[in-house]
VMD Tcl script that draws the C-alpha trace (Angstrom):
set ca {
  {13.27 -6.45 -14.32}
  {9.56 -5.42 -14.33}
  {8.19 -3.68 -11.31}
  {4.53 -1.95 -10.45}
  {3.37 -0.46 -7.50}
  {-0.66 -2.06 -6.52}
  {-2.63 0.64 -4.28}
  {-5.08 -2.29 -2.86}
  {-8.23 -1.14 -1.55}
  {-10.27 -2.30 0.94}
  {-13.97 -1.75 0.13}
  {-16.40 0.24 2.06}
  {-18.13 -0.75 5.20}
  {-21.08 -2.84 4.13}
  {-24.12 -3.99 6.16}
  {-22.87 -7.50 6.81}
  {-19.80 -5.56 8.15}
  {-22.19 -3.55 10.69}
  {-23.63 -6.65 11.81}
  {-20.79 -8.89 12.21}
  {-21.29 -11.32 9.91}
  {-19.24 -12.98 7.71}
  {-19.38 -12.18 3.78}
  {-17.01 -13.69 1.60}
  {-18.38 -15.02 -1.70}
  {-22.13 -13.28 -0.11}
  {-22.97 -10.45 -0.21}
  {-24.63 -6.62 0.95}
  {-24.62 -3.12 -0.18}
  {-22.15 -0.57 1.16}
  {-23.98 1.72 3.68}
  {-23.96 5.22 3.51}
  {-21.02 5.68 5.68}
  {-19.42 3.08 3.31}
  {-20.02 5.58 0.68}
  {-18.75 8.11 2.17}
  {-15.29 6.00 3.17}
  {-15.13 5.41 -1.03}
  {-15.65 8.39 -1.77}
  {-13.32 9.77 0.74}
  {-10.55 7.38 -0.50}
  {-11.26 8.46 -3.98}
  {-10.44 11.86 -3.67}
  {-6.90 11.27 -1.80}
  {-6.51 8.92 -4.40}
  {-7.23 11.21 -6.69}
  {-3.58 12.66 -7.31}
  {-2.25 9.67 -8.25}
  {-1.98 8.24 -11.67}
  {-3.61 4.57 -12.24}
  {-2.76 2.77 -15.69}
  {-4.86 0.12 -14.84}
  {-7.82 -0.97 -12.04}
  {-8.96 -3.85 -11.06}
  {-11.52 -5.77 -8.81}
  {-12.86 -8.50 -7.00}
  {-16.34 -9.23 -8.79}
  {-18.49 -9.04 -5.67}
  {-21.37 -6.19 -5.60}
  {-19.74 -4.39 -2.92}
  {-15.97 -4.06 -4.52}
  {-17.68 -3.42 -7.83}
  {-19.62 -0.95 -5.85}
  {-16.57 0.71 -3.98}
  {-14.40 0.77 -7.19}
  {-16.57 2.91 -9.34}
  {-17.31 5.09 -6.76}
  {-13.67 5.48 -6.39}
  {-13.15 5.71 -10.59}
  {-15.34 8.42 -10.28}
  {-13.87 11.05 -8.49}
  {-10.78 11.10 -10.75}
  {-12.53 9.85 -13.86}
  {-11.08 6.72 -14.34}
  {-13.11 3.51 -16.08}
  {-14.63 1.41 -13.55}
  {-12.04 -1.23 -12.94}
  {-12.05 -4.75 -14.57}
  {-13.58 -7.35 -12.84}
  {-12.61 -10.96 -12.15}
  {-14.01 -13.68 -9.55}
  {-9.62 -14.69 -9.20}
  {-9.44 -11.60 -6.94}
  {-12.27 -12.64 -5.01}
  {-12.21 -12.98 -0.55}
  {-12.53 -16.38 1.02}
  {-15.10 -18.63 0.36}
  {-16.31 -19.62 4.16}
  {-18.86 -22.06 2.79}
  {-21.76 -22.80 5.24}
  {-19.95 -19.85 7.37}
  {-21.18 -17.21 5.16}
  {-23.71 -14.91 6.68}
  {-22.89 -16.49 10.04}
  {-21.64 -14.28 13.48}
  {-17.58 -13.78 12.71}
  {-16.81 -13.88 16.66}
  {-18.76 -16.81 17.61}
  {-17.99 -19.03 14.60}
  {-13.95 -18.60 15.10}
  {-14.64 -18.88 19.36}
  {-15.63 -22.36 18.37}
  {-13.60 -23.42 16.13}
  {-10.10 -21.75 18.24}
  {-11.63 -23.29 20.78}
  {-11.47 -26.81 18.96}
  {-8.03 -26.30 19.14}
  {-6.78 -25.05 22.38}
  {-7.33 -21.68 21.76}
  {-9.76 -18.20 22.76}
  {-11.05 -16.39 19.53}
  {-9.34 -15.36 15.89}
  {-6.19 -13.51 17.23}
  {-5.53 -16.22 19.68}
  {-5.58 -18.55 16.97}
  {-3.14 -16.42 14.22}
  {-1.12 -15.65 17.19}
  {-0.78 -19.48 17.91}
  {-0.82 -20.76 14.45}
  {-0.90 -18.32 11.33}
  {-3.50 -16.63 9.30}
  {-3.57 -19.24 6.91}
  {-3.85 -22.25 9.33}
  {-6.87 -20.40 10.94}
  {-8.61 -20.69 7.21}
  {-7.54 -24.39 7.06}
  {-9.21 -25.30 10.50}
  {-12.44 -23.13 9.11}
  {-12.52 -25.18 5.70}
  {-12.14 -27.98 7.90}
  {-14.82 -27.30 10.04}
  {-17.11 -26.78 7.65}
  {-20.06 -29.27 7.05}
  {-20.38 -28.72 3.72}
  {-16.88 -29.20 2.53}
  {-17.03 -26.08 0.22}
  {-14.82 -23.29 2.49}
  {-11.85 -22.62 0.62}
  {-8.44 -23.91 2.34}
  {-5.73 -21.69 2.34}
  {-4.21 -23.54 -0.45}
  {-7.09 -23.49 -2.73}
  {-7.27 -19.64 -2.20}
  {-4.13 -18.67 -2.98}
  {-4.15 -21.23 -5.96}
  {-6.86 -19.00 -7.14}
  {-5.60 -15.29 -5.75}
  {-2.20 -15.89 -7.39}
  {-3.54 -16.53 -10.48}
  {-5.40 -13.29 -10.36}
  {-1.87 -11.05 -9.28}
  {-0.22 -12.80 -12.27}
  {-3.06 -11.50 -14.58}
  {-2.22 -7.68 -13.11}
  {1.19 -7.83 -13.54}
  {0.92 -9.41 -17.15}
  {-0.92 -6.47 -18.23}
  {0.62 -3.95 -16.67}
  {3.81 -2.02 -17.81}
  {6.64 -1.96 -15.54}
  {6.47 1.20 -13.58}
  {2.90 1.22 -14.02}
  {0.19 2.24 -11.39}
  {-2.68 0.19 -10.58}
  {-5.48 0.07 -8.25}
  {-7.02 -3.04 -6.84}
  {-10.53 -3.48 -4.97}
  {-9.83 -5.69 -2.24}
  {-11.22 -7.56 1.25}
  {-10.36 -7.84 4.63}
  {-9.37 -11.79 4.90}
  {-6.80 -10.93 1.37}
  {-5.09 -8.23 2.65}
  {-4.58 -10.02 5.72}
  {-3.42 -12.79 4.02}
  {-1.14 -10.88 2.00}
  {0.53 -9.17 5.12}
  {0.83 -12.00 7.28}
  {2.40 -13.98 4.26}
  {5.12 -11.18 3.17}
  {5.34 -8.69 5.92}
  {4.06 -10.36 9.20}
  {5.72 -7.38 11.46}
  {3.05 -4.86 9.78}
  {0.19 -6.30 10.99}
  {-0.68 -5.05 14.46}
  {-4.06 -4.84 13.08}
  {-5.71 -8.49 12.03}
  {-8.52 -6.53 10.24}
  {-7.96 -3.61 7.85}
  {-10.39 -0.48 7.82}
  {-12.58 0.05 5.34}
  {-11.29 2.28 2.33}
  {-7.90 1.81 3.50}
  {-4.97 1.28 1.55}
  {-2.24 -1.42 1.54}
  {0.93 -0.51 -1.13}
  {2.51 -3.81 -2.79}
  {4.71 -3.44 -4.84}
  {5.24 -6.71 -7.44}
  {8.62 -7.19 -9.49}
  {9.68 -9.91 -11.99}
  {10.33 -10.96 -15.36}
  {7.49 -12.57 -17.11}
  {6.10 -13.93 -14.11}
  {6.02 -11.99 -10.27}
  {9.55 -13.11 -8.38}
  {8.67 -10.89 -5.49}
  {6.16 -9.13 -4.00}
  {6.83 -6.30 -0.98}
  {4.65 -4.99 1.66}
  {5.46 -0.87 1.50}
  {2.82 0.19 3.82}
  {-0.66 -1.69 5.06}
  {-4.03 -0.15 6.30}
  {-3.87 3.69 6.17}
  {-4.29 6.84 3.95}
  {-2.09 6.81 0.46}
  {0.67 9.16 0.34}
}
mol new
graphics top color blue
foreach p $ca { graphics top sphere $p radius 0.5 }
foreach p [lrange $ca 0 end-1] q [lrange $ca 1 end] { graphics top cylinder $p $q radius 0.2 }
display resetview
């Protein structure tokens, strides 16, 4: 049985992120403090050992990544739109708290945790994919269609025991926590630069995936 440990990496606060806005398939530069959270992750990182890295293709995971490579002298991780957040369609670049007060409102509910709390993490995607005009937001089903495919391409090049770092967003690891270890997240959205440990075992394809730790410094 094959097994590798994923250090998955939120990326570094980015302007959108200061204002409020939601990003997914958009995007904006890390600030300076967003530097600073890479580069701070990048040297705790550094004592560990990655045989492989990998990220989302948006600027600001590309951005976060090398900055991260760097400080242990690593290659810039491989890049690939599969490992990409959300799509929130006509949402993107729109106010995060008002857009999901109107559509938990729509159904019964206050804001974002109300709804998760009342329905799940992925529902809440389906009523925004829903609720957009344009009919391009990604359900949850579409996205993990896509996300999956992009965990199966990790684990088919790593070797088992292997290492490997992933560039990441908010909405995944959410996702990912909710799905497989809904008890760890008493916080809906991670911090910047902070690390999530999965941990994915199988044969030729992933059988299981565990949660070790979500949303703080690596060990």
């Amino acid at each position: 049985m094959k097994s590798i440990a994923i250090y998955l990496v939120r990326h570094g606060e980015t302007y959108f992120n200061v204002f409020g806005y939601f990003q997914g398939w958009s995007d904006t530069p890390l600030t300076p403090k967003g530097i600073q959270q890479a580069t701070g992750t990048g040297q705790q990182l550094s004592g560990q050992t990655f045989a492989l890295a990998f990220s989302s293709d948006v600027g600001r995971a590309i951005q976060t990544g090398q900055i991260i490579a760097q400080q242990f002298q690593q290659k810039a991780p491989v890049i690939t739109p599969l490992l990409r957040e959300h799509f929130y369609g006509s949402f993107e670049g729109q106010e995060i708290t008002r857009t999901w007060q109107k559509i938990a409102g729509q159904h019964r509910c206050q804001n974002y945790s109300d709804l998760v709390q009342t329905y799940s993490v992925d529902k809440a995607q389906d009523f925004l994919s829903q609720a957009d005009p344009t009919n391009l937001a990604e359900s949850s089903q579409q996205f993990w269609l896509r996300f999956n495919q992009g965990l199966e391409l990790i684990f088919k090049q790593a070797v088992s025991g292997a290492q490997v770092l992933l560039i990441s967003h908010s909405s995944v690891i959410r996702a990912l926590v909710a799905k497989y270890a809904p008890t760890l997240l008493t916080q809906l959205t991670p911090a910047n630069a902070a690390v999530t440990k999965l941990v994915l075992t199988g044969e030729v394809e992933i059988q299981m995936l565990q949660v070790c730790y979500y949303n703080r410094a690596v060990d």
